[in-house]
C-alpha positions in Angstrom: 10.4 19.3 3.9 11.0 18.1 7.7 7.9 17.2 8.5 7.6 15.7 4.9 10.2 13.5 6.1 8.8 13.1 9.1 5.3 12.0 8.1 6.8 9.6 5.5 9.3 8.1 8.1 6.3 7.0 10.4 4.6 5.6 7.5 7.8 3.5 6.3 8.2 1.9 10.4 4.5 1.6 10.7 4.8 -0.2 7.7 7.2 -2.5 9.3 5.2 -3.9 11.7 2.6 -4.8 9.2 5.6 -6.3 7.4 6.0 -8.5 9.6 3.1 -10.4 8.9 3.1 -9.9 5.1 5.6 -12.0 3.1 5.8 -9.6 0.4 7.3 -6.5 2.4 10.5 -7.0 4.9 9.1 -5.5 7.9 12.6 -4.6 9.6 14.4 -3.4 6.3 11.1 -1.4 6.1 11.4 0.0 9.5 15.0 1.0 8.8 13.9 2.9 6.1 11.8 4.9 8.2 14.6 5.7 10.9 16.8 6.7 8.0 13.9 8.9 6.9 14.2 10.8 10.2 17.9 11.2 10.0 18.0 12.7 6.6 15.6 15.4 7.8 17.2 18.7 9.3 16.1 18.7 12.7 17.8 14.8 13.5 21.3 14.9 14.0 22.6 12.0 11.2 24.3 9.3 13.5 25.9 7.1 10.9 26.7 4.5 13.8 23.4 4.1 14.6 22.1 4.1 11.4 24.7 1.4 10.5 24.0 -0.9 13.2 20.3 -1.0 12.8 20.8 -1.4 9.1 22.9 -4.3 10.2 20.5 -5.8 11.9 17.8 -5.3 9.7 19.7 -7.7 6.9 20.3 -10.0 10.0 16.9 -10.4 10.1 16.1 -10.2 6.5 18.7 -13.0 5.8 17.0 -15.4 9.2 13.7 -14.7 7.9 14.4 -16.8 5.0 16.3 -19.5 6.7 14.3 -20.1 10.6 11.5 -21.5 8.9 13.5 -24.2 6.7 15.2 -25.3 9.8 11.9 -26.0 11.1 10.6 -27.5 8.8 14.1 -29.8 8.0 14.4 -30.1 12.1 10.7 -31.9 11.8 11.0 -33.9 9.1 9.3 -31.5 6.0 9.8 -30.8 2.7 9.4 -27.6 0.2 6.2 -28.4 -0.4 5.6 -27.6 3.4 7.5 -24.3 3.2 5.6 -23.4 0.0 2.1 -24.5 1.4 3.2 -22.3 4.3 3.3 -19.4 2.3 0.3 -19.9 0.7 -1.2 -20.7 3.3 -0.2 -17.5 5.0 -1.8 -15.4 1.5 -5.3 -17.2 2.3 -4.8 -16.6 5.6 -4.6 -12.8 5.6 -7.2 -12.2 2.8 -9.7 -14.8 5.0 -12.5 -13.4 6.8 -11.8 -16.3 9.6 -10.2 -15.0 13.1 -6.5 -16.1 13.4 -7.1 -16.9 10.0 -3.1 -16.0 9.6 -2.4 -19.2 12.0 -4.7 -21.5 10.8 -4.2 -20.9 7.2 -0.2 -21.3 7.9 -0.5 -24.2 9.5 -3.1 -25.9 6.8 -1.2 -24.7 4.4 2.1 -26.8 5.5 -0.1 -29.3 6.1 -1.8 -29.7 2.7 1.6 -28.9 1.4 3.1 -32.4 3.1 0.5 -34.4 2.2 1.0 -33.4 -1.1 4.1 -34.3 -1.2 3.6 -38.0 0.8 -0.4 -38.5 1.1 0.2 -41.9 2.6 2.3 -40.8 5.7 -0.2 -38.6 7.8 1.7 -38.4 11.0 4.9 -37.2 8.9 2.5 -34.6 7.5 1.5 -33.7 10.7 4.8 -33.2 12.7 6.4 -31.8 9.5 3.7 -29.1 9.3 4.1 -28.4 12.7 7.9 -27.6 12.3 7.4 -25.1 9.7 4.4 -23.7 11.2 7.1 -23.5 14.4 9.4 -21.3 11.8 6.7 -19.2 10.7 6.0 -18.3 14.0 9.5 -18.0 15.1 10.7 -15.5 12.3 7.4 -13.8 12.7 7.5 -13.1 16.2 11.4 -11.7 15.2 10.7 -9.5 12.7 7.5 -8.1 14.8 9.9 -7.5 17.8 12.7 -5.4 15.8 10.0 -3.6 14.0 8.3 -2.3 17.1 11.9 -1.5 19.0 12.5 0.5 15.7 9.5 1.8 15.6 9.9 3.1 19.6 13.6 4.6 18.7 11.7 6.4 15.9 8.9 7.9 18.9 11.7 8.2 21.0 14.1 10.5 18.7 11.0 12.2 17.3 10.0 12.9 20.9 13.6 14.3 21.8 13.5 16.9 18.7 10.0 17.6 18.5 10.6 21.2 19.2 12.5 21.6 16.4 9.7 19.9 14.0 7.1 22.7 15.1 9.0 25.4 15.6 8.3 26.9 12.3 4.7 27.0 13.5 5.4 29.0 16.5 5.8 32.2 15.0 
């Protein structure tokens, strides 16, 4: 059941990093997920401090993750229709076959978005989908960040009880 645990704990922070990209999965609360995998298991001592102050900051995130890219998009001038084209823009973005199709899709997206929303006023457009293309990036690079430090505190504690995981195999 350990290494059960184990193998589905790796999958839940490796997951997290990929959900960092995707808007549909929360990358850190993902990660969490997998840490707390790895503590329910046997072998990992449960540290409840830990495990509550990583949770903590996964929510932080979670809770950012919605607001950094309004404030750049507000802090620029933008509208909803640039956080929504964002978004979609993102969606295209990932399923594209284009390279950095995740940037330029977000940024055309906010762009098409604004223009939408004010087709007359290009340079508002403009500087508006730059702000929320700002925020996407911002709460992006975030949420990568904490995923990968709980993904290296899930190698690292895996790596300090490894022993333990295999030690039914070493008969």
């Amino acid at each position: 059941m350990d290494i059960f645990l184990l193998l589905l704990g790796f999958t839940f922070v490796c997951l997290g990093i990929i959900g960092s990209f995707l808007p549909v999965l929360p990358g850190p609360i993902t990660s969490w997920v997998g840490l707390l995998l790895l503590h329910i298991t046997d072998v990992v001592p449960t540290d409840k401090t830990f495990l509550g102050v990583t949770f903590a900051i996964a929510l932080l995130i979670f809770v950012l993750d919605y607001i950094i890219p309004s404030i750049g998009t507000k802090k620029f001038g933008g509208t909803k229709y640039g956080v929504y084209g964002t978004t979609i823009g993102l969606i295209i973005g990932l399923i594209s076959p284009i390279p950095f199709g995740i940037l330029i899709g977000t940024f055309t997206g906010a762009l098409i978005g604004e223009l939408l929303y004010d087709s007359k006023d290009t340079n508002r457009a403009l500087k508006a989908s730059f702000g929320a293309f700002a925020g996407f990036l911002a709460s992006t690079t975030l949420k990568f960040s904490i995923s990968l430090i709980f993904f290296a505190m899930f190698l690292i504690q895996f790596w300090e009880y490894k022993g333990s995981f295999f030690s039914i195999f070493n008969v």
